[in-house]
N, C-alpha and C positions, 0 to 999 in steps of 0.2 A: 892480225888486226885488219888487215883492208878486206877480211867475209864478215868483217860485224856488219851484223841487221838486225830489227828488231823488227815482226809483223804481229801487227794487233789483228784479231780476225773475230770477230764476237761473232755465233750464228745460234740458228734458229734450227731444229729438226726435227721431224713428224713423220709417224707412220699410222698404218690403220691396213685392219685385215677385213675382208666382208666376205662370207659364204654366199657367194649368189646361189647353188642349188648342196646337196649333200656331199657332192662326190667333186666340185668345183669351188677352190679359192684364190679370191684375188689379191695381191697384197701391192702397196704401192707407199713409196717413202719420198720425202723431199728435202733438200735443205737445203737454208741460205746461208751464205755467208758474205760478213761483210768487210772485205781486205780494205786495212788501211792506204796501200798501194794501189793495187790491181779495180781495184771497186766490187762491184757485187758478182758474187756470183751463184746460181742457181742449179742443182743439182737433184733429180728427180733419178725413181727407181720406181718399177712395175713390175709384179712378177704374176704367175697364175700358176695354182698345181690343180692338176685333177688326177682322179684315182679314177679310172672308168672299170676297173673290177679291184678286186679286194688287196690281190698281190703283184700290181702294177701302179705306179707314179710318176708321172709326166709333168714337170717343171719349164717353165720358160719365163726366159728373164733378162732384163733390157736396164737401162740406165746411163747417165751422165756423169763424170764427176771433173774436178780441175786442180791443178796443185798450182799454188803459186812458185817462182824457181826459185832454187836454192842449189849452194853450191854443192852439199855432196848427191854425188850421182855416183852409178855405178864407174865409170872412169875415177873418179877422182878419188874414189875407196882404195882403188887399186894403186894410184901413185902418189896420192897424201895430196893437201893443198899447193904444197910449196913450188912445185913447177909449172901452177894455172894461174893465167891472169886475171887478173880483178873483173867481177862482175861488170857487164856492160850494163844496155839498154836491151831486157830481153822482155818477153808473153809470157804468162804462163801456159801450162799445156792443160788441154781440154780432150778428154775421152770418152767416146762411146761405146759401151760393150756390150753385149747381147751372147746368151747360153742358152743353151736347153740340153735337158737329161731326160732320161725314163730309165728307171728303177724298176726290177723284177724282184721280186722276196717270195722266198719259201726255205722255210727253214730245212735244215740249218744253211740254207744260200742264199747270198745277194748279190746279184747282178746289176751296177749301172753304168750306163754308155752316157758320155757327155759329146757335147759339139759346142765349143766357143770361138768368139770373134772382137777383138777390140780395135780397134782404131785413135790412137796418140795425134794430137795436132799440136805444134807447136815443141814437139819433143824434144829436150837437151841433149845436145850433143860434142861432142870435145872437138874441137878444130885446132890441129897440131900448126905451131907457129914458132917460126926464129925468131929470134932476138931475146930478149930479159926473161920474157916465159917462153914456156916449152909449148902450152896449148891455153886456149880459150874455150869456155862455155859458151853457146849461143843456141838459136831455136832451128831446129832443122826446118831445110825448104819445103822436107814431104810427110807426108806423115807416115808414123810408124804401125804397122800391120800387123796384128799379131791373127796366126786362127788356127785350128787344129781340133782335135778330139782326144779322148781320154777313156778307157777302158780299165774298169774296176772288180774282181771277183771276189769275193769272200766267203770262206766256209769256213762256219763258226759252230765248235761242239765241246761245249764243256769248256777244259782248261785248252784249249787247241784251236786256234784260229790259224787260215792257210788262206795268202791274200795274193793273188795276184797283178799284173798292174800291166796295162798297154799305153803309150801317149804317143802321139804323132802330132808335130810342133811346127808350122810354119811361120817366120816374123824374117819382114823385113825393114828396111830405117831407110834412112838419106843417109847417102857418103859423100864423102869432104869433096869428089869430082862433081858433084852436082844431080848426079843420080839417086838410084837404090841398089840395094845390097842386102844378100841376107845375112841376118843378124849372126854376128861370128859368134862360138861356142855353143850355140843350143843347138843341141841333137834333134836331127828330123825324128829318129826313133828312139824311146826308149821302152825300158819294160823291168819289170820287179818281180821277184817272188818268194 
């Protein structure tokens, strides 16, 4: 009972795509939202593809979004509510992320290489404490860093698809001494096939 909350959030969202030339599209999205708590908040998206030949596509793409906090977080998944204290006074978290890909196709293969980056402000984080609870929610002092790349193959024939997979993961957060840290469990590499 002491994570009851109720958030009213009524919003607004729009998009629109425009071909400025044949081989070049812009797309851009927006929405508001209006937190009974937190107040407004504003959230935009931009992307652009261009094909500059027939079996190449080049994506870039950027945007805003915000969550207002709530108690389950990845921490609190992992040890159920009962040993976190009650909501404080916290921000919500506000994020910036920005991608870009290019895609090779020729059949039966597709090739695409990504590069992302986000940036978490206000990020929740568990701060381990004695007494009645075990930890507390609150918003970290730094922001959370996410960026890497991602590496995709596909060869597709008939009944037989053969997928390969590269990622290389950097993120790092605030920890509880006042610094950064990287993000414990995510593999700097992984890979599929």
């Amino acid at each position: 009972p002491r994570f009851n909350f109720v958030y009213t959030t009524p919003g607004v969202f729009a998009q629109d795509e425009y071909a400025l030339a044949s081989r070049v599209t812009v797309s851009g999205s927006a929405r508001t939202d209006v937190h009974n708590e937190f107040g407004t908040f504003f959230s935009p998206r931009v992307s652009a593809l261009v094909r500059p030949a027939a079996s190449i596509a080049l994506r870039l793409s950027g945007g805003r979004g915000h969550l207002a906090p709530l108690p389950s977080t990845e921490d609190t998944e992992a040890t159920g509510l009962t040993p976190i204290a009650p909501l404080g006074v916290l921000e919500p978290e506000h994020a910036n992320t920005f991608s870009s890909d290019v895609t090779w196709t020729r059949s039966p293969l597709e090739v695409t290489a990504t590069l992302f980056y986000s940036r978490v402000e206000n990020a929740l984080m568990l701060r381990n404490e004695s007494g009645a609870y075990a930890g507390r929610l609150v918003n970290a002092a730094f922001p959370t860093r996410t960026r890497g790349t991602e590496f995709i193959a596909r060869h597709h024939q008939e009944d037989l698809d053969v997928i390969v997979t590269h990622m290389y993961l950097w993120s790092t957060e605030a920890d509880e001494a006042g610094g950064t840290r990287e993000v414990p469990l995510n593999p700097r590499q992984s890979a599929s096939f």
